[in-house]
N, C-alpha and C positions, 0 to 999 in steps of 0.2 A: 474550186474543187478541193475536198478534203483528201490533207496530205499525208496524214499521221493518223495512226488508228489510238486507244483510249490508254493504251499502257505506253506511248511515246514511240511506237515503231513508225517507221517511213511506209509508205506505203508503197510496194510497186504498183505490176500491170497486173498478178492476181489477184494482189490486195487490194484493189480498184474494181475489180471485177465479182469479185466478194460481196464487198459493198454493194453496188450497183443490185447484183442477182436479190441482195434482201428485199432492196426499195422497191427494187419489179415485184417481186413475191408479195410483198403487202400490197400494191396495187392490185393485182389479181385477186388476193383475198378479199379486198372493198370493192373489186366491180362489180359483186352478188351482194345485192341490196337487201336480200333476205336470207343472208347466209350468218352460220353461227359468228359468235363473237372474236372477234379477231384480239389473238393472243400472240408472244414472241413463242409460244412452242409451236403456235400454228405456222407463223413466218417460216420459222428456221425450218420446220418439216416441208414447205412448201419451196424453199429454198434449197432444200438439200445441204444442212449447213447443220453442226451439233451446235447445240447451247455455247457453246465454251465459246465456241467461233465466234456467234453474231455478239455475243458480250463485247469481243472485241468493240465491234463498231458502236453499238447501239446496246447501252445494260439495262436499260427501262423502255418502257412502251413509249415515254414522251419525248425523248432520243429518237427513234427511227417514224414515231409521227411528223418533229420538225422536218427531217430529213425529206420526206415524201413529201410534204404541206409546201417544200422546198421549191421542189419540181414541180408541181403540177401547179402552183400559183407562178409561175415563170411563162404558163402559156395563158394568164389572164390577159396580156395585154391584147392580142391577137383576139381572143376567145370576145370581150366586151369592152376594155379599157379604151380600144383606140375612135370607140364612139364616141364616147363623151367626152373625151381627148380637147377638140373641136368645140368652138364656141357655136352652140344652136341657133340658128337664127330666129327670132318672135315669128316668123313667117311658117316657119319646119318644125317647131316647136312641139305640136303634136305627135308627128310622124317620128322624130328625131329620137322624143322620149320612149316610145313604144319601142323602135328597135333597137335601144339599148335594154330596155327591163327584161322582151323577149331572149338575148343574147346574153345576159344574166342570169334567166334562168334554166338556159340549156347547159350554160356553162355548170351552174347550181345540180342540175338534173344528172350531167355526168361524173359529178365528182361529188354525191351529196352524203354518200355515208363518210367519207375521209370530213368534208366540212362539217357534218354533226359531232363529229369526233370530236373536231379541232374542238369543237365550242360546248361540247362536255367534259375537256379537259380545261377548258378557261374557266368555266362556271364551277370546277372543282379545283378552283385556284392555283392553276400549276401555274408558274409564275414565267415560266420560259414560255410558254405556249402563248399567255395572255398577252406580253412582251412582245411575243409574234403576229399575233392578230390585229397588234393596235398597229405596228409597223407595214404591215401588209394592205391593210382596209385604210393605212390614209392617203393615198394617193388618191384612189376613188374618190375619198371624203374632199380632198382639195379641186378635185376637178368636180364636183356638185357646188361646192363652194364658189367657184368659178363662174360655173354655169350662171348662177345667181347675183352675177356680177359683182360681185366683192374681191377688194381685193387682202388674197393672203396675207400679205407685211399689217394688213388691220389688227391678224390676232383675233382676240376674242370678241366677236361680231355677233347679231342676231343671225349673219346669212350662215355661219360658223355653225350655231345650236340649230338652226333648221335641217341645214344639211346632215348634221350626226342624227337627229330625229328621223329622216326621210334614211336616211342606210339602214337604220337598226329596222322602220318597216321592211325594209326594200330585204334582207337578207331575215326577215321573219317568214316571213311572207315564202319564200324561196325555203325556208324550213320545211314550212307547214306544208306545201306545196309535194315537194321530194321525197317525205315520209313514207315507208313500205304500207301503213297504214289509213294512209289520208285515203277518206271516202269522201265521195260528193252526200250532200245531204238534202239533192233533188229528185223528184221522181223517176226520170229517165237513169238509166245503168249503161253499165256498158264501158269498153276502153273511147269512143268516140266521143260520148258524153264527158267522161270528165275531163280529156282533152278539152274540149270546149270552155267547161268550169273554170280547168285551173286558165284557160288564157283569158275568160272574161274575169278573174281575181288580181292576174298581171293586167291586165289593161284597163284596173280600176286602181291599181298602185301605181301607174305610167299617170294617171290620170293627177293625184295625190301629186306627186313630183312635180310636174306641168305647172299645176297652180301653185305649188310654192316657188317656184322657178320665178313668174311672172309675177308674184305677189312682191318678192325680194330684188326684182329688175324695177318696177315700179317704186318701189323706196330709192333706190341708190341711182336715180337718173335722175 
């Protein structure tokens, strides 16, 4: 819990409360997927807080992003970490991988303008953010690593570069997917159709995983 706000003061029970009301305010403003661009005058207006205030906690956009990126990666484990968690057996293999990509990309679906965010803030080098995203996305990268049977204390492994290759599909893929923009580009229309699309697009990258999975089980036994 942050104790101190940015000019040294302690925080109490309203300065905690302050706080908090922004980070819910920006959540709100990212739950409309097609809503304008989310700014700190939009926060603070939706917060009910002046400028001067939210300075305190948060004085740039890439401030009160960690802060949120915070929170809502705190319920990835529950959301799909604690799948992959779990050594798949070559028998489940199939099944095992499907219901982790699917549970990644609900997870992806409900938080996906916050995570395009994050990684339009990496891609435009904020260095705190990028910092964050490598910290946050390797646990997952260790337990794909895993998955693959390698072990960690190896270091720099082929199952090591497989697995960072199969995340950055695995979280493209879950990009392209979440887009306010993504159309199917097959005949049939419609919300049921591309429900269908994106989950035959996820169950061709479950698919991708799987075989690297058993390609890198196959080496290391």
């Amino acid at each position: 819990m942050v104790t101190y706000n940015l000019v040294g003061q302690r925080l109490g029970r309203k300065g905690q409360e302050t706080r908090e009301r922004v980070i819910s305010a920006m959540l709100t403003l990212l739950d409309d997927p097609e809503g304008p661009p989310v700014t700190l005058t939009a926060v603070a207006k939706e917060a009910s807080v002046g400028m001067t205030t939210l300075y305190l906690y948060f004085p740039a956009m890439g401030d009160l992003l960690l802060a949120v990126l915070r929170c809502v990666m705190d319920t990835a484990g529950d959301a799909f970490m604690k799948l992959v968690r779990d050594y798949w057996r070559d028998e489940t293999l199939t099944e095992d991988c499907l219901a982790f990509h699917r549970a990644h990309y609900l997870f992806w679906k409900r938080h996906a303008r916050l995570l395009r965010m994050r990684n339009s803030f990496a891609d435009d080098c904020d260095l705190a953010v990028l910092s964050y995203r490598s910290q946050a996305t390797r646990p997952l990268l260790n337990a794909l690593t895993r998955q693959m049977g390698c072990d960690l204390a190896d270091g720099d492994t082929p199952c090591a570069h497989l697995a960072t290759v199969v995340l950055t599909g695995l979280e493209r893929v879950a990009t392209v997917v979440t887009t306010p923009h993504f159309h199917i580009t097959s005949p049939a229309h419609g919300t049921s159709a591309e429900e269908v699309y994106i989950d035959n697009l996820i169950t061709a990258q479950s698919r991708l995983t799987e075989i690297a999975i058993r390609d890198q089980r196959r080496n290391n036994r």
